[in-house]
DRENLOVEX-614285 format. One record per residue (C-alpha): x, y, z; chain; residue number from 0; residue in three letters. Coordinates in Angstrom, 1 decimal, always signed. Each point is the difference from the previous one (the first is absolute). Layout:
<sites>
<<X,Y,Z>,"A",NUM,"ALA">
...
</sites>
This chain:
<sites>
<<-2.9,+2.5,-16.6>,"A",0,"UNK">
<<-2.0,-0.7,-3.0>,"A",1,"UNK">
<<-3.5,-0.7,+0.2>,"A",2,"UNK">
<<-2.0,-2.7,-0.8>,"A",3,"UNK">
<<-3.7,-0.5,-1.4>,"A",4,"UNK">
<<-2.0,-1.0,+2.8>,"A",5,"UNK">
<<-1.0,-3.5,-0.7>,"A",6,"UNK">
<<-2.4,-2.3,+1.8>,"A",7,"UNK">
<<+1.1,-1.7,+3.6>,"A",8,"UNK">
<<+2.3,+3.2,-0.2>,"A",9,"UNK">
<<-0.3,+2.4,+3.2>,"A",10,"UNK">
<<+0.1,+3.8,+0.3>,"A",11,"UNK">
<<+3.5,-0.4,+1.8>,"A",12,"UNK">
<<+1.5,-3.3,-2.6>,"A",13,"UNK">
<<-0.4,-1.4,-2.8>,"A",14,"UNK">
<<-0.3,-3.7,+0.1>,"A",15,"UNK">
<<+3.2,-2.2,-1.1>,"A",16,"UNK">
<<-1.5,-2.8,-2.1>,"A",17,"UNK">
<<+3.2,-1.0,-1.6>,"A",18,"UNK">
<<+1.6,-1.8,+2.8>,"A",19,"UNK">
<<+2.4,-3.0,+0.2>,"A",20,"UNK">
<<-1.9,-3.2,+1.9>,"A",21,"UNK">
<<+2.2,+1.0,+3.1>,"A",22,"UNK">
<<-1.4,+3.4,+0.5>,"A",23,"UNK">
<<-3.5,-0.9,-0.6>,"A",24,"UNK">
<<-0.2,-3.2,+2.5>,"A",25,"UNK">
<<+1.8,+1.9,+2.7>,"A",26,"UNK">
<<-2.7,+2.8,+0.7>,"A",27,"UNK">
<<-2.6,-3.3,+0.1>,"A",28,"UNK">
<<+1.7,-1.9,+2.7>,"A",29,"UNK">
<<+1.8,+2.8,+2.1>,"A",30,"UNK">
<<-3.3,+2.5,-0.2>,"A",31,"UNK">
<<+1.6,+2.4,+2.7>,"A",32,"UNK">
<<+2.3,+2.5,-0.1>,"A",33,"UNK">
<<+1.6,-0.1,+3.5>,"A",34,"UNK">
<<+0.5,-4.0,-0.5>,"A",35,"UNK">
<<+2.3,+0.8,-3.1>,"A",36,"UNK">
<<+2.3,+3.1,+1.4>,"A",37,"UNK">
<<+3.6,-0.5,-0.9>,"A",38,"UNK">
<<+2.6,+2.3,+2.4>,"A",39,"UNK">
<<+3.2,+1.7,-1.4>,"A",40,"UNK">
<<+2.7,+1.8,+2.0>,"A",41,"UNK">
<<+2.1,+2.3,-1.8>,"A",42,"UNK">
<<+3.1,+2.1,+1.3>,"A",43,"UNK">
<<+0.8,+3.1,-2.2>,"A",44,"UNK">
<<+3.3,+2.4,+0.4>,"A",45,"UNK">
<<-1.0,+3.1,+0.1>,"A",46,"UNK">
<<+2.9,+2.4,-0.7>,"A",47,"UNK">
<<-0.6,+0.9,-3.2>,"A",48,"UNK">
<<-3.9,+0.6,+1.2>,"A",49,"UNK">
<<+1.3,+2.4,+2.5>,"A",50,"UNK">
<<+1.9,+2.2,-2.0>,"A",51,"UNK">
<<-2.5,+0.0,-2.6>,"A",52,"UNK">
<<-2.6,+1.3,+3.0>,"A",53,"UNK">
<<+2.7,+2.4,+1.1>,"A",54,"UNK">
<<+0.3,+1.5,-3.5>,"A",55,"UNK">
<<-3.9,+0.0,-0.7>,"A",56,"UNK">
<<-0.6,+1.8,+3.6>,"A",57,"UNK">
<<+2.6,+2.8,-1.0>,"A",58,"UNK">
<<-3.0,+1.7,-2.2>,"A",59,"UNK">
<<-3.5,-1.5,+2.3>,"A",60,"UNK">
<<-0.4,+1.1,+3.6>,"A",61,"UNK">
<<-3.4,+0.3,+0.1>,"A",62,"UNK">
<<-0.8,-3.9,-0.7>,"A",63,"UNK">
<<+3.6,-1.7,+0.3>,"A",64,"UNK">
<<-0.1,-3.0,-1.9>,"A",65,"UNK">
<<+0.9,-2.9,+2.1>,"A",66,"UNK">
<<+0.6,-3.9,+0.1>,"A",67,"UNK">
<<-3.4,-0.6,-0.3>,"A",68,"UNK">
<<-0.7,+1.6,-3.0>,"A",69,"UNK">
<<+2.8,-1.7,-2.2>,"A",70,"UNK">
<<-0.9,-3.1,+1.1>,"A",71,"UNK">
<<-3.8,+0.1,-1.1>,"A",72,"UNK">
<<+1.2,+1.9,-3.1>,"A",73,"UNK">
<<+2.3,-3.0,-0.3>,"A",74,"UNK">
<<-3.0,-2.6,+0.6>,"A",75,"UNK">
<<-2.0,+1.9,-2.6>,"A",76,"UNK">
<<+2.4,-0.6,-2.9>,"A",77,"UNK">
<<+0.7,-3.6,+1.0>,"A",78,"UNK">
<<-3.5,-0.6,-0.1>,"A",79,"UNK">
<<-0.5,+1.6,-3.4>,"A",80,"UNK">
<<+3.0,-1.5,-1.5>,"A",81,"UNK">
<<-0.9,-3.7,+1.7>,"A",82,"UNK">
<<-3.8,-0.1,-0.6>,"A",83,"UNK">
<<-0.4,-3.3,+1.3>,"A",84,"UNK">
<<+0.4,+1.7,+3.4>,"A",85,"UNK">
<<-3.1,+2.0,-0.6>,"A",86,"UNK">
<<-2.5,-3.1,-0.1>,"A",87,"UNK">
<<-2.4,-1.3,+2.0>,"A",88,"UNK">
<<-2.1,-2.8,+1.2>,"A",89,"UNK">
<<-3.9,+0.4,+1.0>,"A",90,"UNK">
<<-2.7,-2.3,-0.5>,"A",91,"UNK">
<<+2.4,-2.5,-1.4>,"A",92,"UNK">
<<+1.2,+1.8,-2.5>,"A",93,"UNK">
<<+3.1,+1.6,-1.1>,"A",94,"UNK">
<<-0.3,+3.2,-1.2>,"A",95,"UNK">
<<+2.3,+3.3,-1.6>,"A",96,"UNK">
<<-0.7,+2.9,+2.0>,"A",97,"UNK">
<<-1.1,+3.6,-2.1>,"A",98,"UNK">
<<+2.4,+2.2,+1.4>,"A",99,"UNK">
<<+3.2,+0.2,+2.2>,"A",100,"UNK">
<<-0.6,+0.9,+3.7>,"A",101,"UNK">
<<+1.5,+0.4,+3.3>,"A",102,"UNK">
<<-1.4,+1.1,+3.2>,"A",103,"UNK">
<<+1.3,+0.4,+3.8>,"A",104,"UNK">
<<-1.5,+1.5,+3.4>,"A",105,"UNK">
<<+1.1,+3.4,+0.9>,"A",106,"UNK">
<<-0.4,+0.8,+4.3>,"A",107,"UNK">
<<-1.9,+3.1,-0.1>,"A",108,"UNK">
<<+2.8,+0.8,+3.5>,"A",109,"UNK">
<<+3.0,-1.9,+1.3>,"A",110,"UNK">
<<-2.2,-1.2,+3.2>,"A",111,"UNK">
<<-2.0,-3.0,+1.4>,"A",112,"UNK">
<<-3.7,+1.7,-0.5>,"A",113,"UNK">
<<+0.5,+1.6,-3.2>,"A",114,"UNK">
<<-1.9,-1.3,-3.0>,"A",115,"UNK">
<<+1.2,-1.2,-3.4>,"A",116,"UNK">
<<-0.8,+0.7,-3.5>,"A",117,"UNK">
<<+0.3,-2.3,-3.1>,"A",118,"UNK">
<<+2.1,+1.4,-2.8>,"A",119,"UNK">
<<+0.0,-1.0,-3.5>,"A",120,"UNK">
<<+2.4,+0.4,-3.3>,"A",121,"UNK">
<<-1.4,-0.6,-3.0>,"A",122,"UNK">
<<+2.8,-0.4,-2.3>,"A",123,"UNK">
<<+0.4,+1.1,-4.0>,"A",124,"UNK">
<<+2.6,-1.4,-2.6>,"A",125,"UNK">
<<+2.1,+3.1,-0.1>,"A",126,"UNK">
<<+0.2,+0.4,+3.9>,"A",127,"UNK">
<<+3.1,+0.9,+1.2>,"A",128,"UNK">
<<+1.0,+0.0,+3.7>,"A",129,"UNK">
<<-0.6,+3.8,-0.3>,"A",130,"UNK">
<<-3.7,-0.1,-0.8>,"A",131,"UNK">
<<-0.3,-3.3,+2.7>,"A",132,"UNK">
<<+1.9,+2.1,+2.2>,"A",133,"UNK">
<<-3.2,+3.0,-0.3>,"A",134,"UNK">
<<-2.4,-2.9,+0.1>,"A",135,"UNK">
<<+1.1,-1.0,+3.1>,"A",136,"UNK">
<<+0.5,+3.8,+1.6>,"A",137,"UNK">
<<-3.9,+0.8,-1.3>,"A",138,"UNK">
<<-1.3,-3.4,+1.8>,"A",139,"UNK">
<<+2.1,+0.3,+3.1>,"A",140,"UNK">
<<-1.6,+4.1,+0.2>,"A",141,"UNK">
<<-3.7,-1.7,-0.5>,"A",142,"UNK">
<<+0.8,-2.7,+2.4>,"A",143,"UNK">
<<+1.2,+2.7,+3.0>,"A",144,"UNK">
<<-3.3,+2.0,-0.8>,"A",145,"UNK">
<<-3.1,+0.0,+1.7>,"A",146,"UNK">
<<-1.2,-2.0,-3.2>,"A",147,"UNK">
<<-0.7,-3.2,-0.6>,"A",148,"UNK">
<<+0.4,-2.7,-2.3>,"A",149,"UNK">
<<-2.9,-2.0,-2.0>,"A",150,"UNK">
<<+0.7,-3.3,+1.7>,"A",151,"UNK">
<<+0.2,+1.4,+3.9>,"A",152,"UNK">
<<-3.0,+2.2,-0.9>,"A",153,"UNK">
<<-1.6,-3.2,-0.5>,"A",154,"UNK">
<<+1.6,-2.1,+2.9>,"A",155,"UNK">
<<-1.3,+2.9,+2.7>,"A",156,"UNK">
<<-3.8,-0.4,-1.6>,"A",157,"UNK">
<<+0.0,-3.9,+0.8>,"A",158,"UNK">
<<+1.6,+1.1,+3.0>,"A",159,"UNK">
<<-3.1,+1.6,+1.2>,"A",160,"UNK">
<<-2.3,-2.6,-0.3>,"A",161,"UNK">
<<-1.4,-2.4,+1.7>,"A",162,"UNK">
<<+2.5,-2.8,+0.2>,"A",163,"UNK">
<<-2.3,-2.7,-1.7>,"A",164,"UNK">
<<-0.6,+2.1,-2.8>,"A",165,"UNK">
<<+3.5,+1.4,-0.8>,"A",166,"UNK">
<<+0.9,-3.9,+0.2>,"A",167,"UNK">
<<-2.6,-1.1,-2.7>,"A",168,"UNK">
<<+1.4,+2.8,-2.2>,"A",169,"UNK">
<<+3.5,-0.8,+0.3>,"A",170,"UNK">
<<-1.6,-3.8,-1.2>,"A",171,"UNK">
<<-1.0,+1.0,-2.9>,"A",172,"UNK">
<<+2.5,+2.6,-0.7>,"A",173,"UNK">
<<+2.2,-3.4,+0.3>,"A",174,"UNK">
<<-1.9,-1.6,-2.6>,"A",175,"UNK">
<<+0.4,+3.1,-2.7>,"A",176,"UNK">
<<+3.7,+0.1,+0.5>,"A",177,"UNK">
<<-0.3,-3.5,-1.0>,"A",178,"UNK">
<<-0.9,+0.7,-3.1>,"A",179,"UNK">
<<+1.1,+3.6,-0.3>,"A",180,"UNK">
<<-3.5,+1.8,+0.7>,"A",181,"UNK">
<<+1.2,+2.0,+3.1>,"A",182,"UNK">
<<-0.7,+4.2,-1.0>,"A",183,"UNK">
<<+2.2,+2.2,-0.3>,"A",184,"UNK">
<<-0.7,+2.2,+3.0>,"A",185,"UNK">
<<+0.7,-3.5,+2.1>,"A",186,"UNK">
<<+3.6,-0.7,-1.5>,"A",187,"UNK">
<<+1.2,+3.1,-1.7>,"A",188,"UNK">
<<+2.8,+0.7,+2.7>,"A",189,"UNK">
<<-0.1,-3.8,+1.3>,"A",190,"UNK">
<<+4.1,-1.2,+0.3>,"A",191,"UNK">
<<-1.1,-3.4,-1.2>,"A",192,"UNK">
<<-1.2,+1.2,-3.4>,"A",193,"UNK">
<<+3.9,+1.2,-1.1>,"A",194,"UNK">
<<+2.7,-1.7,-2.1>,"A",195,"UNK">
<<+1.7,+0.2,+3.1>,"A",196,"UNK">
<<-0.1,+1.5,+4.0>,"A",197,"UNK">
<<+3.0,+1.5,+1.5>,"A",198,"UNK">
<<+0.9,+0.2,+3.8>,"A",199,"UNK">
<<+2.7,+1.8,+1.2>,"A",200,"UNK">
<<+0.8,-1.1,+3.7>,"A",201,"UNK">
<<+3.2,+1.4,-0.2>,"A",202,"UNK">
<<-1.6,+3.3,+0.1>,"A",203,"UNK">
<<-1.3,-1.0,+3.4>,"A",204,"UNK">
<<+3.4,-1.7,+1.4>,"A",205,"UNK">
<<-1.1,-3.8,-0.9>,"A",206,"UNK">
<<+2.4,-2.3,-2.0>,"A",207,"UNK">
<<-1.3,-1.6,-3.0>,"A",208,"UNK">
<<-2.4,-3.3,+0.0>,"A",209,"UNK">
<<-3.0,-2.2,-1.8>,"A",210,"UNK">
<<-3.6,+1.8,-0.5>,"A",211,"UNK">
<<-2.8,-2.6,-0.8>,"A",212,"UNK">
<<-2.0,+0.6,-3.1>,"A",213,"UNK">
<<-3.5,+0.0,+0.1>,"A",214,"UNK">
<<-3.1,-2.4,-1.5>,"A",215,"UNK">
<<-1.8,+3.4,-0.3>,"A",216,"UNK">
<<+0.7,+2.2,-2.7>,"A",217,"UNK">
<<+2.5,-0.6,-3.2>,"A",218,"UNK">
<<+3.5,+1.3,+1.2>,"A",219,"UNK">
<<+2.4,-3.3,-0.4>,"A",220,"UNK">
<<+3.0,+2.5,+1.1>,"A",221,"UNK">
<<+1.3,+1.5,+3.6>,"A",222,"UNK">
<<+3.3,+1.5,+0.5>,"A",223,"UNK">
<<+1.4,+0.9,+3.1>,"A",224,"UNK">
<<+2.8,+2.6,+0.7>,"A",225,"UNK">
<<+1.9,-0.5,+3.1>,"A",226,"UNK">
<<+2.6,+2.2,+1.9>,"A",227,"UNK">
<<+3.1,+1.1,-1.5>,"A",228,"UNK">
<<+3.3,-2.1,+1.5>,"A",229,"UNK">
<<+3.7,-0.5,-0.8>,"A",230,"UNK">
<<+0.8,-3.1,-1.7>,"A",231,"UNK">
<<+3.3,-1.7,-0.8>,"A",232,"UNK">
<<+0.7,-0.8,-3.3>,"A",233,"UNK">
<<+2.8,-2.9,-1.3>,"A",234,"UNK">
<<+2.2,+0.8,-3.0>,"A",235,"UNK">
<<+1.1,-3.0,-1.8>,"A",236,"UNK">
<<+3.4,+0.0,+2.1>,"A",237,"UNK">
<<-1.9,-0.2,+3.8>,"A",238,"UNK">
<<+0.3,+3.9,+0.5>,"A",239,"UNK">
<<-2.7,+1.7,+1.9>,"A",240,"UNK">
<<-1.2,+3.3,-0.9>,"A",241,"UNK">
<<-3.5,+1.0,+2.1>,"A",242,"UNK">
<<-2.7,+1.8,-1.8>,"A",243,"UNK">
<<-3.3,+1.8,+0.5>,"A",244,"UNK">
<<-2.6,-2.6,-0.9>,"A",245,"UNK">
<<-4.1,-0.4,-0.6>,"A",246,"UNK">
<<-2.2,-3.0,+0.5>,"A",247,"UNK">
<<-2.6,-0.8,-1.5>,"A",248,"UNK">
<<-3.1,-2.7,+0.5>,"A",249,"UNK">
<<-1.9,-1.1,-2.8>,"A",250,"UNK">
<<-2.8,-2.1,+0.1>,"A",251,"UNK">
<<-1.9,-1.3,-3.4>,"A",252,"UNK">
<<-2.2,-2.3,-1.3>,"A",253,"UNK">
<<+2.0,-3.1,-1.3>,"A",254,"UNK">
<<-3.0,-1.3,-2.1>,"A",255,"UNK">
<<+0.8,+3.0,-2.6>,"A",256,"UNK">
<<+3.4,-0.7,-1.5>,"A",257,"UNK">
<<+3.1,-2.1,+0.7>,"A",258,"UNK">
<<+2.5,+0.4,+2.3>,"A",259,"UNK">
<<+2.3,+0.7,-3.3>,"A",260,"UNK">
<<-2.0,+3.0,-0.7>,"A",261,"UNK">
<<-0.2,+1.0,+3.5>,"A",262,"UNK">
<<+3.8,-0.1,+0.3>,"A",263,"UNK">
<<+0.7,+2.1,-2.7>,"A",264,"UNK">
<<-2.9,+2.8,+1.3>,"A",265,"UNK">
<<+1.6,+0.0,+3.1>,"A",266,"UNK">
<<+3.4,+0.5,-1.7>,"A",267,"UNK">
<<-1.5,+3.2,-2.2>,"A",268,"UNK">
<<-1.2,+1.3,+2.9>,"A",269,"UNK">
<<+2.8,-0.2,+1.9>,"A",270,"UNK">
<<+2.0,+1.6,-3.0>,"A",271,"UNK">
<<-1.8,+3.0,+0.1>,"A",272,"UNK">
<<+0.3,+0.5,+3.8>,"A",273,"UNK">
<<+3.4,-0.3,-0.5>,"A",274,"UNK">
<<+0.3,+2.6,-3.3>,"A",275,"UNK">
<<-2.6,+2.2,+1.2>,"A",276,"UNK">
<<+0.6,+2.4,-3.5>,"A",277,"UNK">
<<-1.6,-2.9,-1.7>,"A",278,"UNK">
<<-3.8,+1.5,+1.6>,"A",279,"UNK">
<<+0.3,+3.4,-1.9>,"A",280,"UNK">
<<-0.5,-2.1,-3.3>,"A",281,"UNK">
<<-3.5,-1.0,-0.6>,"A",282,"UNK">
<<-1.2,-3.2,+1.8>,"A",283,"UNK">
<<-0.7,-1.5,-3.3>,"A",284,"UNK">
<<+3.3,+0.8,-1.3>,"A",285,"UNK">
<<+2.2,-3.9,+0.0>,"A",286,"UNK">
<<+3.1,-0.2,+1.9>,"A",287,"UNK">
<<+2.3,-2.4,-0.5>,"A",288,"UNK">
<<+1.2,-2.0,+3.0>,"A",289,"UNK">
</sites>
């Protein structure tokens, strides 16, 4: 992603758009907030070529199989670079073009009720490939099942600790920085709501796919949920049914950023790729035609 002098009303995390058409600057002024503007998409993908593309990567990587999961935030990463429109967002009234490309998820320290969770984040480069996201992810999911911890729960179990009134005055004005994009690094470093995008993958824990609120907090404008894996039937143009191993998805946005026109062909990018996973070894600014 190129980058851009900072300019005044820019912030350390976007650059301010000041070329806007009269639509997309009156929007942000009368629909402030972002949970008032989320616009939900449900999209089903075939996933037989994605299988046999994991079966063929696995042959070679036992010790950190690449999964599901890792295509499809490999695959959300190139849509967003591609589709930068998807990597805006709204604070303070403003619309603004996000620095860099990001995606974060939670990672369960242990598959039970009282285990903790850690917050995992990929910072993504112009010439990643779903290789390198695919050691991104291993080396945050190894961080996550440590004993460490990240910036942003480092700082959650200090406010934890004391005295209720207090920790809620801080979390006040840490409101009011976000606002304006003051909040430190050591507070948000490893927040989820400061990505391009969050991932959740419920189908790793048995749950079929659904909607995920975004938040006023934060900048993320993106959520995508992975459900469970499921047969599917499939018409040909003649009323022949042929079932096939499908994936849903759930993505929620904010609909003050682009048109539904440019949101329609994102979502059909994206599901291109999921559906010719060899696409992802190209870099994710390489174009693909679609």
């Amino acid at each position: 992603m190129e980058k851009q002098r900072r300019r005044l009303g820019d912030r350390k995390d976007g650059r301010l758009l000041r070329e806007l058409d009269a639509m997309h600057f009156i929007v942000p002024l009368i629909y402030p907030n972002r949970c008032d503007n989320e616009a939900y998409i449900s999209e089903r993908i075939d996933i037989t070529n994605l299988n046999a593309y994991l079966k063929k990567k696995n042959e070679t990587e036992k010790e950190f199989p690449y999964t599901m999961f890792h295509v499809v935030l490999a695959a959300l990463i190139k849509t967003i670079t591609l589709r930068p429109k998807m990597n805006r967002f709204i604070c303070n009234k403003n619309i603004y073009q996000r620095n860099e490309i990001s995606a974060s998820f939670v990672v369960k320290k242990k598959f039970s009720d009282e285990a903790e969770e850690g917050l995992a984040f990929v910072h993504a480069k112009d010439q990643d490939t779903i290789d390198t996201i695919h050691e991104y992810i291993r080396s945050q999911v190894m961080f996550c099942r440590s004993d460490k911890k990240d910036r942003s729960s480092d700082s959650m179990e200090i406010l934890n600790k004391m005295p209720r009134f207090l920790a809620k005055f801080l979390v006040w004005i840490i409101t009011k920085l976000d606002k304006h994009g003051w909040c430190p690094y050591f507070l948000i470093g490893t927040d989820p709501y400061y990505s391009s995008v969050i991932i959740s993958n419920l189908g790793s824990i048995k749950l079929k796919c659904g909607y995920h609120h975004l938040t006023n907090w934060g900048t993320c404008s993106l959520f995508c949920i992975i459900g469970e894996k499921k047969m599917s039937p499939f018409f040909d143009t003649q009323g022949n049914v042929e079932m096939r191993e499908t994936l849903d998805l759930g993505i929620t946005i904010d609909e003050r950023l682009a048109d539904g026109y440019y949101y329609s062909k994102s979502i059909r990018l994206l599901k291109h790729l999921l559906e010719n996973p060899e696409l992802l070894e190209r870099p994710v600014n390489e174009e693909v035609e679609y």
